[in-house]
Steps between C-alpha positions, in 0.01 A plus 500: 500500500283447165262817411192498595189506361358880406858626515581742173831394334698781275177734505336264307469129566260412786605171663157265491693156677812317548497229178872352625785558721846395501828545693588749191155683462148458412287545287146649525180590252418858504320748346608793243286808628595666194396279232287279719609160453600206718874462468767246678805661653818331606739623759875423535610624827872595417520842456847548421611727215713181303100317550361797405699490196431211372186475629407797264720233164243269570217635506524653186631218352137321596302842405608396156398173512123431366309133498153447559533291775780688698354796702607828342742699699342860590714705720868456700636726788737515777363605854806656738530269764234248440573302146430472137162481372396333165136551386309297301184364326287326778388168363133442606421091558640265707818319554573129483691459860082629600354287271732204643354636860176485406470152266808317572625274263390637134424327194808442284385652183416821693863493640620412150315793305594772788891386464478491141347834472773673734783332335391771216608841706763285690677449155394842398722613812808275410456612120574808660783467692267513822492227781166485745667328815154483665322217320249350751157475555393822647666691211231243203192748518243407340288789383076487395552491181694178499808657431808362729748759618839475587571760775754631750790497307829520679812748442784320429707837460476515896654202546421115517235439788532177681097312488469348840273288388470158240428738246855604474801334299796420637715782356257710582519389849867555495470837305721356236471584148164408390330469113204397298493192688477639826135595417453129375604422841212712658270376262563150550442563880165678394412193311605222758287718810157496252507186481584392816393739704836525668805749469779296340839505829747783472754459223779552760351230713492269188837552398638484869329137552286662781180439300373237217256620249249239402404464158144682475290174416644346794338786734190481262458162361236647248776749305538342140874382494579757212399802723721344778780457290499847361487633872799317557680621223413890574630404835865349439765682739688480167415818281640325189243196537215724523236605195713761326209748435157569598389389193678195554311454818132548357576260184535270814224556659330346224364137472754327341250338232416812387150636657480805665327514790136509564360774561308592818161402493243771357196450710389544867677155644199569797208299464172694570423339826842617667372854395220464785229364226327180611532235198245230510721153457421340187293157629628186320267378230258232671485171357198282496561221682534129271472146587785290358407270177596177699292635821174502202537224342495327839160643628393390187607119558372514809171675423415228224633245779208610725215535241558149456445396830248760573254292194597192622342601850246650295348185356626258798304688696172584342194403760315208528178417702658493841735797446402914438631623217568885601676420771748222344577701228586829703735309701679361221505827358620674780829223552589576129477828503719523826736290338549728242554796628728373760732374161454800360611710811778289565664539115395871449765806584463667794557873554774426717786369373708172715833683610836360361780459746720810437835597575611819617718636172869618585612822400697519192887590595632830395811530291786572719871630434748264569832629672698579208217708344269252272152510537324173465156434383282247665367204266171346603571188300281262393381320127596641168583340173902487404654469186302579148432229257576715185837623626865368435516092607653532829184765622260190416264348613303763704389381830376560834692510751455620876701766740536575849524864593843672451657875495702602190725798471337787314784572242818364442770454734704840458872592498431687817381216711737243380769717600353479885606152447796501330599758786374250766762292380213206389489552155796506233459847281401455146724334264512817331416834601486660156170484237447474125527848461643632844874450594369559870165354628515306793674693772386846309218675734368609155380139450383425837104423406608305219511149527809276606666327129762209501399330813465118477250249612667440805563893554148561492421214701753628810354862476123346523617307782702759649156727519300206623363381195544243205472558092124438360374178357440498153167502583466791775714745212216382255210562750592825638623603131165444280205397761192711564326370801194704428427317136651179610722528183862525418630772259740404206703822584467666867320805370216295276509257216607729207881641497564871552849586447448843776454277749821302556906532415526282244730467142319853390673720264830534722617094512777463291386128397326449131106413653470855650177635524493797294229671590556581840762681710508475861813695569668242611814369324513178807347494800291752655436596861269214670093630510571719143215365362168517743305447208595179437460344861366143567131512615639431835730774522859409366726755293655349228458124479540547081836653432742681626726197682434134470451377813635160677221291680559199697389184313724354291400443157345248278337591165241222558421551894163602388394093410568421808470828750344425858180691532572618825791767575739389211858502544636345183756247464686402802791512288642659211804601288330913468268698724185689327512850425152697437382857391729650140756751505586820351636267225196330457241491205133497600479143446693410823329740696179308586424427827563105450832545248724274664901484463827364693820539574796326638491640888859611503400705210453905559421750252436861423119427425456273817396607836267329748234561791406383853204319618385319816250283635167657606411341790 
């Protein structure tokens, strides 16, 4: 039975509440009558004299240890048949597993910046010879100040102790020997539930077959692919494929192009009227009401139409002896003036406007995640200018052209989900698994967000069709790579019309080719994991449609389509000797990394710079 609240503890430490509890102990926040401060105090139950022992080892080993964002140890003791009792700082703030409670889902550079800052002690510990074995949200306080603790700190002196929860890796589990990476594990685990809101399954369960973890941006489509991938890789049943330190882990966390995150938002994100003040609404500007030029200049016409007529009454019918001259000329006067303003009322605007014939408007279709794990964006279609007239020979002439709606996959077809298909026995694996720079890619769980190399044409064609799909037109890749819908305008790179070399994997600083780009690095020596650059998105919401892979598309090519291009839903050629490949590589130069750059290749071909993605018709 845990203590209770009011009871005294060793003379001295009044029990205030139960924080945790455990099948091993608990632990509690107290308070320190004799120096009067607020303290936390865990409790192992074994009281045995070997426990006691080494109980009493490690304890002092963590009295010794100092960081300013690890709780300082106070006090240690031994109780005769009740337990060991390890007193420390009490952390004032709040947790994340209550902030998760409270808010749910959290923004990602709040998760990222809490992380980061407790990889700090967390390698501090390992520096140190010290594991934590208790890495989880409830033990990520988060004090007043802003600092972020890490707290609870296990004993691994006493003995491995199973998690029975997804926090825990598997060798953990198992209460085999565990490392550095065991704490990556947790971490990992910490990272996947922020930012899905879900604990990741037991290890155990994992590596038994019992349970399947989902990639994180499948359970929350709105994860940037990087954070999911780094999850993933925290969370590998294999220690040895796991980030190899904590500092290893937060260099992760970072955006691959090289920002840090954003910080939170400095003021009040309440508007005064949710505070209980009444806001007047701000009342559009009114506008004077104008009759059209057209509308004018008839009145006019018609105006000078019926002076006319009204003098030629006038002198027609001017009195003579038999007739009475007021009361001719009043009547013509009247019919005139009648006449006129029954003209002018019909051609003047009226307050109320004639209706046009409406039609109620659909709602736009949500992107969706397709069964092996792509999300695909939906395309409204419609008219945009293709091709550039000041661009290589085969991107001339610009011209309109027309679309039907379609959905298009997000990022690039990954090594992960063309293994569901290779597995499925539909799809032939790549013709090679290896990369530029990496004897093992395809096949290598390290490399599962990146995307799929050395498939084919027709490879990429069977895995489209396979997920109930097709390769993109020519023209749907160069719609959903450059268009803005809001400026009805098309971009000459997806982020904007002038090149920034943050914003895409491109021939930077690390291509080993002659053109490299000099003055940038990305990090990347080939291909990076799909979504690395959210920066340089397409207005409509696609990662990395200039560089990283060359992608297939489904037309085949013909450097002078353009002359001759149908205006509505182009296919290109009906036949061909090479299909059209859009979008630069990591081996390209900025030059071929415009949104209309246009290229081919044999379709048996397959490369290490070559990949592809999905689309479908939009209904």
């Amino acid at each position: 039975m845990p203590l209770l609240p009011g009871e005294l503890l060793n003379q001295r430490y009044r029990i205030v509440h139960l924080l945790a509890e455990g099948s091993y102990g608990a632990v509690y926040r107290a308070r320190d009558i004799v120096i009067q401060q607020d303290v936390a105090i865990k409790e192992y139950l074994d009281s045995s004299l070997d426990i006691q022992r080494r109980f009493r080892k490690e304890a002092q080993k963590l009295s010794k240890l100092a960081h300013p964002q690890l709780p300082k140890v106070l006090d240690h003791f031994a109780l005769d048949n009740s337990g060991q009792f390890l007193v420390s700082e009490y952390i004032d703030g709040v947790d994340l597993q209550s902030l998760m409670a409270q808010y749910g889902r959290l923004p990602s550079d709040l998760i990222i910046n809490w992380l980061q800052s407790i990889a700090e002690p967390l390698t501090f510990l390992h520096q140190n010879n010290q594991l934590h074995l208790n890495i989880k949200p409830a033990n990520i306080r988060l004090s007043p100040d802003g600092t972020v603790y890490l707290v609870n700190t296990g004993l691994p002196g006493l003995g491995v102790r199973p998690r029975a929860t997804g926090y825990g890796a598997p060798e953990q589990q198992t209460q085999d020997e565990v490392s550095e990476v065991t704490d990556i594990y947790s971490l990992g685990a910490t990272l996947y539930a922020m930012l899905t809101g879900e604990i990741p399954p037991m290890a155990l369960k994992r590596e038994s077959g019992l349970d399947e973890m989902k990639a994180a941006r499948e359970v929350n489509a709105d994860v940037e692919p990087y954070l999911s991938l780094v999850a993933t890789r925290a969370l590998s049943l294999k220690a040895d494929t796991r980030y190899e330190t904590a500092v290893d882990f937060s260099q992760a966390l970072n955006r691959p192009y090289g920002q840090q995150p954003q910080a939170p938002p400095l003021e009040y994100r309440r508007t005064v009227s949710q505070l209980g003040q009444q806001v007047q609404p701000k009342l559009p500007p009114s506008r004077r009401r104008q009759i059209e030029q057209r509308t004018v200049w008839g009145l006019a016409g018609i105006a000078s139409i019926l002076i006319l007529i009204l003098a030629v009454i006038f002198v027609t019918s001017r009195p003579n002896q038999n007739e009475q001259e007021g009361t001719t000329v009043a009547e013509a006067t009247a019919t005139v003036a009648s006449a006129i303003v029954a003209a002018a009322t019909q051609l003047a605007p009226t307050d109320t406007p004639v209706p046009f014939p409406t039609e109620t408007p659909r709602p736009t279709p949500e992107p969706f995640l397709t069964d092996s794990g792509a999300r695909m964006l939906y395309i409204p279609g419609g008219i945009f200018r293709m091709g550039i007239d000041d661009g290589d020979e085969n991107e001339a002439p610009s011209h309109l052209i027309r679309l039907s709606a379609f959905f298009i996959d997000e990022t690039e077809v990954t090594n992960r989900e063309y293994a569901l298909c290779v597995d499925d026995g539909a799809c032939q694996p790549p013709i090679s698994s290896a990369a530029t720079y990496h004897e093992a890619y395809y096949g290598d769980t390290s490399f599962d967000e990146y995307p799929v190399i050395f498939v084919n044409w027709f490879q990429a064609e069977t895995f489209c069709t396979w997920r109930g799909g097709r390769l993109p037109s020519e023209a749907e890749w160069e719609m959903a790579a450059g268009f803005d819908a809001e400026q009805a305008l098309i971009f000459r790179y997806p982020w904007g019309d002038a090149f920034d070399g943050v914003k895409a994997n491109y021939c930077d600083s690390n291509c080993p080719i002659d053109r490299r780009d000099g003055e940038f690095d990305d990090g990347h020596q080939d291909t990076s994991p799909v979504g690395s650059f959210p920066d340089g998105r397409s207005p409509l919401g696609l990662y990395d449609m200039s560089g990283n892979v060359l992608e297939w598309v489904n037309d085949w090519y013909d450097p002078g389509y353009y002359e001759e291009s149908v205006d509505t839903n182009p296919l290109g050629p009906t036949e061909g000797e090479f299909k059209a490949i859009r979008g630069g590589s990591w081996l390209s130069s900025q030059d071929n990394l415009t949104v209309s750059a246009r290229n081919s290749f044999d379709p048996t071909v397959a490369r290490a710079n070559l990949g592809f993605r999905c689309a479908m018709d939009g209904g």
